[in-house]
mmJSON file of the N, C-alpha and C atoms, coordinates in Angstrom:
{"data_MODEL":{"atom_site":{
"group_PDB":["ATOM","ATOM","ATOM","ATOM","ATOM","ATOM","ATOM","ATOM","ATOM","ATOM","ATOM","ATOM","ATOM","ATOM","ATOM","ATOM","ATOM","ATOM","ATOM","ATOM","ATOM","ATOM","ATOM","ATOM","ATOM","ATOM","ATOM","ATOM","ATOM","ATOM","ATOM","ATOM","ATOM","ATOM","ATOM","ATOM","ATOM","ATOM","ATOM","ATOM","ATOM","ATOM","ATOM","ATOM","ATOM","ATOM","ATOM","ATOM","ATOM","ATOM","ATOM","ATOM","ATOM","ATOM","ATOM","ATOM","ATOM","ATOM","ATOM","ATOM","ATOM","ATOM","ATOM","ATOM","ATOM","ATOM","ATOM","ATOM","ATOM","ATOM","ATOM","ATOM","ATOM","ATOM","ATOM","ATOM","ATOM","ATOM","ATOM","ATOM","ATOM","ATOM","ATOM","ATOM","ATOM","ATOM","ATOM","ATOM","ATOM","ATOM","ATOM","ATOM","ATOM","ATOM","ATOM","ATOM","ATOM","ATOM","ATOM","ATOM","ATOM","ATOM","ATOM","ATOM","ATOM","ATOM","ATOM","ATOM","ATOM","ATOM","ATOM","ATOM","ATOM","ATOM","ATOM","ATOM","ATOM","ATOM","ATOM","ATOM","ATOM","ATOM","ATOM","ATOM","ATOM","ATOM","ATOM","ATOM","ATOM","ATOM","ATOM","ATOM","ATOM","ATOM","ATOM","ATOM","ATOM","ATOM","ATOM","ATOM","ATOM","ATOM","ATOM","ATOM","ATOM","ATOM","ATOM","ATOM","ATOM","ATOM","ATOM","ATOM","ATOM","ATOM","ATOM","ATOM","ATOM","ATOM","ATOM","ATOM","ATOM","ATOM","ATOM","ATOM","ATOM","ATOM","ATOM","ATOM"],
"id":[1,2,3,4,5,6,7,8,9,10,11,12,13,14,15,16,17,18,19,20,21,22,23,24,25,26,27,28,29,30,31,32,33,34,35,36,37,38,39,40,41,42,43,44,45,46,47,48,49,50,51,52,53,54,55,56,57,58,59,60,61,62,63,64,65,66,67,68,69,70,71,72,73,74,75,76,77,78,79,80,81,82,83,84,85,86,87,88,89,90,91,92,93,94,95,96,97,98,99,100,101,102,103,104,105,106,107,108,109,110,111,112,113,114,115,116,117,118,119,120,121,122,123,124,125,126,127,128,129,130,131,132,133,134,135,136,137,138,139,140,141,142,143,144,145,146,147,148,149,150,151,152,153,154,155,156,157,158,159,160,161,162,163,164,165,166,167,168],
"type_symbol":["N","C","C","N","C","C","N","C","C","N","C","C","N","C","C","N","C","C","N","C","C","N","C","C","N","C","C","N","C","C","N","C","C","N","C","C","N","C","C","N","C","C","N","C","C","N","C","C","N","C","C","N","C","C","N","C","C","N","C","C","N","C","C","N","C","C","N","C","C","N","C","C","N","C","C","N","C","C","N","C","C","N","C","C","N","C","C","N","C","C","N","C","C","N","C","C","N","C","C","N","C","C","N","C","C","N","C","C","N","C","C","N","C","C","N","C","C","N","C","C","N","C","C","N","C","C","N","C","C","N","C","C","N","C","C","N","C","C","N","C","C","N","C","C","N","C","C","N","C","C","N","C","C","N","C","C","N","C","C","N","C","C","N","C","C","N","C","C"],
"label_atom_id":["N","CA","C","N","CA","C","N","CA","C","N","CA","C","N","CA","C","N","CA","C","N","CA","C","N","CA","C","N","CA","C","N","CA","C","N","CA","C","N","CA","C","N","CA","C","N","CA","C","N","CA","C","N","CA","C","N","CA","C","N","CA","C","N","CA","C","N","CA","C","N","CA","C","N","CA","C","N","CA","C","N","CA","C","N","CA","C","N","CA","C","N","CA","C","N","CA","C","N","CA","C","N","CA","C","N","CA","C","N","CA","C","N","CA","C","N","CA","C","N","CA","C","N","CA","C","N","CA","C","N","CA","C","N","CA","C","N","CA","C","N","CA","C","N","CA","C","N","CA","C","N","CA","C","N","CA","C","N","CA","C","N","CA","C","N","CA","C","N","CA","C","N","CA","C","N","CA","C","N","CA","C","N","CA","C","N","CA","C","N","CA","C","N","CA","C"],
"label_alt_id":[null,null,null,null,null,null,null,null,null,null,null,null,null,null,null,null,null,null,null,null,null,null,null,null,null,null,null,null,null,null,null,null,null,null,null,null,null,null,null,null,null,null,null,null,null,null,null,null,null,null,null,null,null,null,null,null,null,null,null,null,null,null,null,null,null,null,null,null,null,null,null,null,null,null,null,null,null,null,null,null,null,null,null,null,null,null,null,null,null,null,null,null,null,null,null,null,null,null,null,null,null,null,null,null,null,null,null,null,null,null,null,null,null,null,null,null,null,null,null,null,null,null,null,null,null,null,null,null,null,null,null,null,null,null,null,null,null,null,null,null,null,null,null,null,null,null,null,null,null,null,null,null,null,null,null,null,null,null,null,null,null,null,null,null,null,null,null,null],
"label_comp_id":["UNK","UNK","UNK","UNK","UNK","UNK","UNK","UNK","UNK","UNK","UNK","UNK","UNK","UNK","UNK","UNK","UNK","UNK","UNK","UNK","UNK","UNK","UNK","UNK","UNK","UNK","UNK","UNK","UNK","UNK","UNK","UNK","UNK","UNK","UNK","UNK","UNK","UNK","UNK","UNK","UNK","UNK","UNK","UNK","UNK","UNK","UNK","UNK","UNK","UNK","UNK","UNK","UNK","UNK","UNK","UNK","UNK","UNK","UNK","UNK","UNK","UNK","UNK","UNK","UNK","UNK","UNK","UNK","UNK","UNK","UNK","UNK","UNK","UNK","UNK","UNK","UNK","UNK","UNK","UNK","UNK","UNK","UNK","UNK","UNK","UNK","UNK","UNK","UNK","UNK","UNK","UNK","UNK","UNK","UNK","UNK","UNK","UNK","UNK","UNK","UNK","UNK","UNK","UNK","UNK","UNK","UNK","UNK","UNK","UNK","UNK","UNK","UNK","UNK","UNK","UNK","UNK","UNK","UNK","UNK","UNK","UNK","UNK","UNK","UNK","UNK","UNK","UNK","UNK","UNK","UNK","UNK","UNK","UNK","UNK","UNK","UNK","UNK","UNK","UNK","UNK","UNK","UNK","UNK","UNK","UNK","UNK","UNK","UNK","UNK","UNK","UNK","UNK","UNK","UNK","UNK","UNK","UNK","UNK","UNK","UNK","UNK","UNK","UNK","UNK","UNK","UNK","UNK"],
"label_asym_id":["A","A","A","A","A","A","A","A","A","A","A","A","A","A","A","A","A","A","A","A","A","A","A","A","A","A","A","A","A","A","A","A","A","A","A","A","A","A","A","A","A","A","A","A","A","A","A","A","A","A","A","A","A","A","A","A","A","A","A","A","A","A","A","A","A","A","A","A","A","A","A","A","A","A","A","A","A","A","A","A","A","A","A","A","A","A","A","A","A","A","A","A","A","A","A","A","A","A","A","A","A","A","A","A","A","A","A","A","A","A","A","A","A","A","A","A","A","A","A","A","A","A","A","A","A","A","A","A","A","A","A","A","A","A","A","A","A","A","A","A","A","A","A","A","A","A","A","A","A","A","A","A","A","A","A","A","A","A","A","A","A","A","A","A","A","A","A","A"],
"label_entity_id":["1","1","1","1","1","1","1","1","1","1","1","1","1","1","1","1","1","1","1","1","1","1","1","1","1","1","1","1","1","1","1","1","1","1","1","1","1","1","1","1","1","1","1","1","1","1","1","1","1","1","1","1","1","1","1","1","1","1","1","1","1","1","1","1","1","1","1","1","1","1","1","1","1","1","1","1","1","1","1","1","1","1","1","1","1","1","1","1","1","1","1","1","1","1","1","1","1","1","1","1","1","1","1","1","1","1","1","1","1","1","1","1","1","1","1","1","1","1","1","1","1","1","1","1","1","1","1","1","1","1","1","1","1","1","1","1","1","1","1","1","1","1","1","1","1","1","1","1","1","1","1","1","1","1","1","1","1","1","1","1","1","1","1","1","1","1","1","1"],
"label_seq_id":[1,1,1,2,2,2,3,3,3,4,4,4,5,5,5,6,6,6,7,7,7,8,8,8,9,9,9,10,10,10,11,11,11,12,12,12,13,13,13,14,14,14,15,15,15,16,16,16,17,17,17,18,18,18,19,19,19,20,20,20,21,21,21,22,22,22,23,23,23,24,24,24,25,25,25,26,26,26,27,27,27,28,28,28,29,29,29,30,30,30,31,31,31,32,32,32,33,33,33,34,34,34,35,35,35,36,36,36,37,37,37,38,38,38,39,39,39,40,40,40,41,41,41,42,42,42,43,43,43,44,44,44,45,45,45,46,46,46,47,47,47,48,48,48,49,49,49,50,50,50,51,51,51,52,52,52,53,53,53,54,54,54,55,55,55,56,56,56],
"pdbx_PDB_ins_code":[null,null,null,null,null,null,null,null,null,null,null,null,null,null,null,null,null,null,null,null,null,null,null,null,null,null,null,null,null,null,null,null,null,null,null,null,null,null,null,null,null,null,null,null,null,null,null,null,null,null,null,null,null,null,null,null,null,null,null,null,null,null,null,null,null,null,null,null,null,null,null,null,null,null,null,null,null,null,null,null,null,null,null,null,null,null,null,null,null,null,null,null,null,null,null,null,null,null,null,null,null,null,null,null,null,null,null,null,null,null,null,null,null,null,null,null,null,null,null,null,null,null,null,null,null,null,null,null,null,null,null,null,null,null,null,null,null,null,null,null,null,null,null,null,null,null,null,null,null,null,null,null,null,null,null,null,null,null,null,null,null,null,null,null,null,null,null,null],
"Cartn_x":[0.829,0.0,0.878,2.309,2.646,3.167,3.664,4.808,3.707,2.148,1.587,1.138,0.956,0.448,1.552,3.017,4.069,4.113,3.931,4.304,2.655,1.934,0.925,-0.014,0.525,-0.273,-1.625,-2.247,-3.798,-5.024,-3.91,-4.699,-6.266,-7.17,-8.61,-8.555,-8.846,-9.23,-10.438,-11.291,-12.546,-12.223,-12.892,-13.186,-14.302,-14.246,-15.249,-15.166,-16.304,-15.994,-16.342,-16.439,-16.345,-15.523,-14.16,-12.593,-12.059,-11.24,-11.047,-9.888,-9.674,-8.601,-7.095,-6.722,-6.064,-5.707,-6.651,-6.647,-6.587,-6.726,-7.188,-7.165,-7.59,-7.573,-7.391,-6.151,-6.095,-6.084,-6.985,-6.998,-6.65,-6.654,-6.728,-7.751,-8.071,-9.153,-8.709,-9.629,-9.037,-8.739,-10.095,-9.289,-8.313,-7.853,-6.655,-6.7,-5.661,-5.278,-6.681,-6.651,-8.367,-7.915,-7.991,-7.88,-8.723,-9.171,-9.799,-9.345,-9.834,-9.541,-10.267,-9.721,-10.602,-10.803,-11.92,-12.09,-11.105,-10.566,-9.176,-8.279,-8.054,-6.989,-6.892,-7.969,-8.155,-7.247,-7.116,-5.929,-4.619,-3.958,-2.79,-2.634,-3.774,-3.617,-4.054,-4.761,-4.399,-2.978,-2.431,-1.06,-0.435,-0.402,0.584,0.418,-0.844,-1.69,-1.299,-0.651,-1.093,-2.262,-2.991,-4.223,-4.84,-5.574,-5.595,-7.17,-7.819,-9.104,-9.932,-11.198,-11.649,-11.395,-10.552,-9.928,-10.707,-11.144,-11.609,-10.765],
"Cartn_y":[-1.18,0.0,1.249,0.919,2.15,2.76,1.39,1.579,2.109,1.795,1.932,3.58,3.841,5.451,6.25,6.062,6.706,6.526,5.651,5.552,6.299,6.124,6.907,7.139,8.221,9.198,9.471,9.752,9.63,8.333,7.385,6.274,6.559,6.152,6.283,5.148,5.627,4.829,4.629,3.314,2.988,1.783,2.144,1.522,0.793,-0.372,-1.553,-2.358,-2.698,-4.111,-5.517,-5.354,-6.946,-7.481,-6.317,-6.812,-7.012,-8.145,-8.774,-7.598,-7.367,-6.84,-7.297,-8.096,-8.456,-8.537,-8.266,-8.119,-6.856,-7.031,-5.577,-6.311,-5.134,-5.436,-4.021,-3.984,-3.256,-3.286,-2.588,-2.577,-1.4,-1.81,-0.752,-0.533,0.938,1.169,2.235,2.251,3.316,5.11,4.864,6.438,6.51,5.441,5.476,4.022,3.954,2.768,3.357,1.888,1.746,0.979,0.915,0.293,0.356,-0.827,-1.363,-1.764,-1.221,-1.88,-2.086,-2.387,-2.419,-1.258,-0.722,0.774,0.698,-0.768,-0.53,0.084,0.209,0.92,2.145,2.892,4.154,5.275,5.141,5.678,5.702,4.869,4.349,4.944,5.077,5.701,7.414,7.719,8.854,9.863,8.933,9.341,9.089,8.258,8.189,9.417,9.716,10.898,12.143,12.612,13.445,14.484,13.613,13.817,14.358,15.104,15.348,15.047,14.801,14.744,16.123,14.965,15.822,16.374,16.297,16.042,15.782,15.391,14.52,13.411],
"Cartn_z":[0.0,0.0,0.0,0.395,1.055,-0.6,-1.314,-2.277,-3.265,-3.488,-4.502,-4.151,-3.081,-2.884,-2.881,-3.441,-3.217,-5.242,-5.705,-6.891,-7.749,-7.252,-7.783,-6.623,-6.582,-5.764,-6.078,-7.389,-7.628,-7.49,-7.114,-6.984,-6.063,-6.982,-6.197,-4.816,-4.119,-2.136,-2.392,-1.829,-1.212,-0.31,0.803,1.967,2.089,2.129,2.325,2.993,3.617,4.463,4.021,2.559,1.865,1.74,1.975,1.857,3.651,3.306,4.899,5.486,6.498,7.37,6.683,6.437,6.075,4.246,3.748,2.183,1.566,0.273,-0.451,-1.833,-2.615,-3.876,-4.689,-5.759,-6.335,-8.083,-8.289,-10.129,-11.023,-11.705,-13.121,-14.008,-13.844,-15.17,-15.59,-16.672,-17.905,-17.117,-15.783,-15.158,-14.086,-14.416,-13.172,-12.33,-11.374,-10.511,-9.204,-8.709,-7.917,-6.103,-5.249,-3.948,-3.668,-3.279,-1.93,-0.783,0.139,1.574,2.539,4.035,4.897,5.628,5.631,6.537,7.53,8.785,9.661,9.02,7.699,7.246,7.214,7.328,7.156,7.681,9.32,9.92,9.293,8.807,8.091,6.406,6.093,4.673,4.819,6.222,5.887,6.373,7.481,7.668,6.702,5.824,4.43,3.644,3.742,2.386,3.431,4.052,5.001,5.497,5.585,6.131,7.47,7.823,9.068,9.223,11.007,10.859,10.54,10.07,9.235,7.542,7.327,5.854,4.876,3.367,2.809,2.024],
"occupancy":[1.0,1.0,1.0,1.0,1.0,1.0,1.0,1.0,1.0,1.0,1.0,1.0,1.0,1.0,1.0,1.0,1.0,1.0,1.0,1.0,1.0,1.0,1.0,1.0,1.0,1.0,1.0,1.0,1.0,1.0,1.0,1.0,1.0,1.0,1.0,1.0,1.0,1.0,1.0,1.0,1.0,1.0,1.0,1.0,1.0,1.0,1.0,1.0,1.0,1.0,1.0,1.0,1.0,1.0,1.0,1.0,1.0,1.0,1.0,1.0,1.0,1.0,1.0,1.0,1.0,1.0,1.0,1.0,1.0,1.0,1.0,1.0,1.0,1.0,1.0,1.0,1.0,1.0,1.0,1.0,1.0,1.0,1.0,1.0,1.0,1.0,1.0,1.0,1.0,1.0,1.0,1.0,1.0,1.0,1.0,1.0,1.0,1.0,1.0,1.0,1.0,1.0,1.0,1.0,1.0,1.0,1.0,1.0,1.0,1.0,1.0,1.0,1.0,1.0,1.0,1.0,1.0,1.0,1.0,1.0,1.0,1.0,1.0,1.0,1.0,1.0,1.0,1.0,1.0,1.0,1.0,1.0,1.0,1.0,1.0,1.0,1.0,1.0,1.0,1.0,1.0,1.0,1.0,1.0,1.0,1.0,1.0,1.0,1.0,1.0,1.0,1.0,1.0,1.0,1.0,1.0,1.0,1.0,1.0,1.0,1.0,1.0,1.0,1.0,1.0,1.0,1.0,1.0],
"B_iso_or_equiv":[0.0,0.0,0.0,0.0,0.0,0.0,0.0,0.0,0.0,0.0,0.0,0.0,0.0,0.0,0.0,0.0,0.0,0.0,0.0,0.0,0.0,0.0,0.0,0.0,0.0,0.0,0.0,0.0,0.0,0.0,0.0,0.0,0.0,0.0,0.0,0.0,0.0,0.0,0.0,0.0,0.0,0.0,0.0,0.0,0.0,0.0,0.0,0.0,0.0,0.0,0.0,0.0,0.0,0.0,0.0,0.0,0.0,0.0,0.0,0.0,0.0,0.0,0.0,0.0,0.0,0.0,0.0,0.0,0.0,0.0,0.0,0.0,0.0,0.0,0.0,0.0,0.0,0.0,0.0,0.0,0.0,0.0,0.0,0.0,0.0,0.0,0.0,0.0,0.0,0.0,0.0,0.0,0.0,0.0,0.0,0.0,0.0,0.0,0.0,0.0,0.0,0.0,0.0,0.0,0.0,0.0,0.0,0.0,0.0,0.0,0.0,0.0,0.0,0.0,0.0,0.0,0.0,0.0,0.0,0.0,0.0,0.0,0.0,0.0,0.0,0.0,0.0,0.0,0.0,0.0,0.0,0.0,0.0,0.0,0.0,0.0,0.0,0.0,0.0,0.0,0.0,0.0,0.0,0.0,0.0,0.0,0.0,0.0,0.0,0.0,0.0,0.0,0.0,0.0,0.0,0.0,0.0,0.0,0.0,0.0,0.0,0.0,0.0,0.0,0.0,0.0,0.0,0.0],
"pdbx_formal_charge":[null,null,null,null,null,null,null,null,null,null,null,null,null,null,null,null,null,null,null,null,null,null,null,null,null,null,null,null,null,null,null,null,null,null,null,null,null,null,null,null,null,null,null,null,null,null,null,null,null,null,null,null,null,null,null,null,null,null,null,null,null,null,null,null,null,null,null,null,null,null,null,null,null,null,null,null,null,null,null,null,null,null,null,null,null,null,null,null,null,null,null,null,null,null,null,null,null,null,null,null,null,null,null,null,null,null,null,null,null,null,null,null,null,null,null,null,null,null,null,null,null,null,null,null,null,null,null,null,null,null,null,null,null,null,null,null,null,null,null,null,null,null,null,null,null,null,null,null,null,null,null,null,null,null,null,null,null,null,null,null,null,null,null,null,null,null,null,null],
"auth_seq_id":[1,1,1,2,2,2,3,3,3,4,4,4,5,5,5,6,6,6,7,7,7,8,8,8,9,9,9,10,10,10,11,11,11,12,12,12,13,13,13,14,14,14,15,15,15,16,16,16,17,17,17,18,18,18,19,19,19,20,20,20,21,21,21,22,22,22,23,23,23,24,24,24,25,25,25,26,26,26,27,27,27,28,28,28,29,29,29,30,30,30,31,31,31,32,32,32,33,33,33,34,34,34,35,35,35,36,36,36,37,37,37,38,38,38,39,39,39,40,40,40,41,41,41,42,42,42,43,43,43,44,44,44,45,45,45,46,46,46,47,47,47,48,48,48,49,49,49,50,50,50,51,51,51,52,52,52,53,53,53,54,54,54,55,55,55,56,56,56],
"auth_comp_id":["UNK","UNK","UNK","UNK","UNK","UNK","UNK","UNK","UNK","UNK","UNK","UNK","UNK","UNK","UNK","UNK","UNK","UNK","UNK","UNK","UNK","UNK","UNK","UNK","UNK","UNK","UNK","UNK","UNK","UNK","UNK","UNK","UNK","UNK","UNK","UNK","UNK","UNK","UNK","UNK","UNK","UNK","UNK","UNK","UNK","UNK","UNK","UNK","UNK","UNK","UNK","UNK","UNK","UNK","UNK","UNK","UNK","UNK","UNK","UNK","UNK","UNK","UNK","UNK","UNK","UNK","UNK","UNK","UNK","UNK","UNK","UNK","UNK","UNK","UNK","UNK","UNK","UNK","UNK","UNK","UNK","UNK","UNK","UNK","UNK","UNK","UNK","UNK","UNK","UNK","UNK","UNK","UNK","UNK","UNK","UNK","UNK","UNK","UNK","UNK","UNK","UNK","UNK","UNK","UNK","UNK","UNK","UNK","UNK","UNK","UNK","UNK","UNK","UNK","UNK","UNK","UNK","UNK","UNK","UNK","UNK","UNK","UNK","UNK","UNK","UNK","UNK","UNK","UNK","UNK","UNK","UNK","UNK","UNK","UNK","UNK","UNK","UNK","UNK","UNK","UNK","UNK","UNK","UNK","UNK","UNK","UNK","UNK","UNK","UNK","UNK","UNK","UNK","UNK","UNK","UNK","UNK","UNK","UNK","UNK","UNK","UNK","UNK","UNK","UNK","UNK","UNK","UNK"],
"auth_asym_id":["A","A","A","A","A","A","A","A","A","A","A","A","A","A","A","A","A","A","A","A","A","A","A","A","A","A","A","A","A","A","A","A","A","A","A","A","A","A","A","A","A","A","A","A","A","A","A","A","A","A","A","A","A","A","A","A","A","A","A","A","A","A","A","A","A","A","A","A","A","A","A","A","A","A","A","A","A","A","A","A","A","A","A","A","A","A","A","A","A","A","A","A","A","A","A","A","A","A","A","A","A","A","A","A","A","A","A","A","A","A","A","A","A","A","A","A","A","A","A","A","A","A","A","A","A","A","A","A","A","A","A","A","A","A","A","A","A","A","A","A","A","A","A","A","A","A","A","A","A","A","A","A","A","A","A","A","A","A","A","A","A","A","A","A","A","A","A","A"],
"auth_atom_id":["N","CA","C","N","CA","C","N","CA","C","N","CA","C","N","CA","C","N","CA","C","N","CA","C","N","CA","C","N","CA","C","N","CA","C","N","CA","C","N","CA","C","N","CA","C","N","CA","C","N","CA","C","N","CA","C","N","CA","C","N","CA","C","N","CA","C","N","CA","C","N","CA","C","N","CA","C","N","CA","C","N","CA","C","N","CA","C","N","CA","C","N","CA","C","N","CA","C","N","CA","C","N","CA","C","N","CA","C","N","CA","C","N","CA","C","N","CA","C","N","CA","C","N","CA","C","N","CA","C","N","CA","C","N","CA","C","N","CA","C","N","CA","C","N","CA","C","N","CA","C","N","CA","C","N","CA","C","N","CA","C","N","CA","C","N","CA","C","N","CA","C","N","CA","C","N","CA","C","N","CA","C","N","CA","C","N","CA","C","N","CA","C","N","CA","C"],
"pdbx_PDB_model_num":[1,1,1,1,1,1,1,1,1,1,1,1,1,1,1,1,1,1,1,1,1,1,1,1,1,1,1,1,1,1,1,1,1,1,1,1,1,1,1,1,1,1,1,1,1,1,1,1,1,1,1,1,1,1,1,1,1,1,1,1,1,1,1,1,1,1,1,1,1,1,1,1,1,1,1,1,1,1,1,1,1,1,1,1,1,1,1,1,1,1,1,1,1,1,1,1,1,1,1,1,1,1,1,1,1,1,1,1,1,1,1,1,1,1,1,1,1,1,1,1,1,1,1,1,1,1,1,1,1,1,1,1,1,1,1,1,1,1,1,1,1,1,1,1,1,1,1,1,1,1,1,1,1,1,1,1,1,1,1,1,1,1,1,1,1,1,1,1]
}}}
């Protein structure tokens, strides 16, 4: 996660809980690279993104 939000930074985020804690899934479409994760991740990707609360 860390290497793919450092190498493309526009990558679209969605948070779901169909994806396990432990998984993700990332794709490609024609508007760009796509993640899924588990909402637990959320904290963690927005300290990567530097994010603060409240943020979008």
């Amino acid at each position: 996660m860390r290497r793919l939000l450092r190498e493309e930074p526009s990558t679209r985020i969605h948070f779901t809980d169909a994806i396990t804690a432990g998984s993700y899934y990332n794709g490609t479409r024609p508007e760009g690279s796509v993640l899924f994760l588990h909402p637990s991740h959320r904290p963690l990707v927005d300290e990567l993104l530097g994010r603060r609360d409240g943020d979008p």
